[in-house]
N, C-alpha and C positions, 0 to 999 in steps of 0.2 A: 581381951576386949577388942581389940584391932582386927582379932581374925573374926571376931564376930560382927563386927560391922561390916567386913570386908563379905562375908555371907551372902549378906543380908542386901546387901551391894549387887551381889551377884546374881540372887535370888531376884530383885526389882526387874535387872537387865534382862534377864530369861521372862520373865513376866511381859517386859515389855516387846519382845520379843515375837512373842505366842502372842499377842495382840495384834500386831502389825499384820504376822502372816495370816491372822483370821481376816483380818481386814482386806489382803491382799485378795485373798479367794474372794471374801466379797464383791470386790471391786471387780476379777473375773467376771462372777456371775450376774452381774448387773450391767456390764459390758454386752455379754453374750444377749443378755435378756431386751436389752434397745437395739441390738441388730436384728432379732426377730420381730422386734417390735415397726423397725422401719422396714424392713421384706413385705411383714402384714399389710403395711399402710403403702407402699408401691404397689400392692397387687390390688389393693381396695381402690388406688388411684387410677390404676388402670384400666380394672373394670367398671368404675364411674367413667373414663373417659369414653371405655364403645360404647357403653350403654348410650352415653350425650348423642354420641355421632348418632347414633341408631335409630332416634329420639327424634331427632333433629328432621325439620318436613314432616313430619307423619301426622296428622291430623290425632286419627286414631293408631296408638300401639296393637302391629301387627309384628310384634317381635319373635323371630324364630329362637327357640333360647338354646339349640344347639349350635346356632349360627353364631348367635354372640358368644361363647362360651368355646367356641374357637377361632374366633377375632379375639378374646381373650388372652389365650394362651399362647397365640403367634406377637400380639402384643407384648406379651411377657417373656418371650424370646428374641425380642430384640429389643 
């Protein structure tokens, strides 16, 4: 009786186990998944801000969009 609860003992721990580490990965992947998620939202920050600058004075939008779209990208490299 003793080895079989001792099992069954064994058996919960190993269960609990393979829980954790599922959760573990989870936890990875959900990590990885809000650092994409904040790159997204700095790039979309970014591009909200030339656009403002771009914006800004112009009566009417005479926007060149290769112009901004490498005010962009120099933005996003520094």
């Amino acid at each position: 009786q003793t080895e079989q609860e001792l099992k069954e003992v064994v058996k919960r721990q190993e269960e609990k186990m393979l829980q954790l580490i599922d959760k573990s990965g989870e936890v990875m992947r959900l990590t990885e998944e809000v650092s994409q998620l904040k790159r997204s939202l700095q790039h979309a920050e970014t591009r909200a801000k030339v656009l403002w600058e771009e914006m800004q004075g112009q009566e009417k939008p005479k926007v060149d969009a290769a112009y901004v779209q490498e005010r962009v990208l120099l933005r996003q490299e520094v």
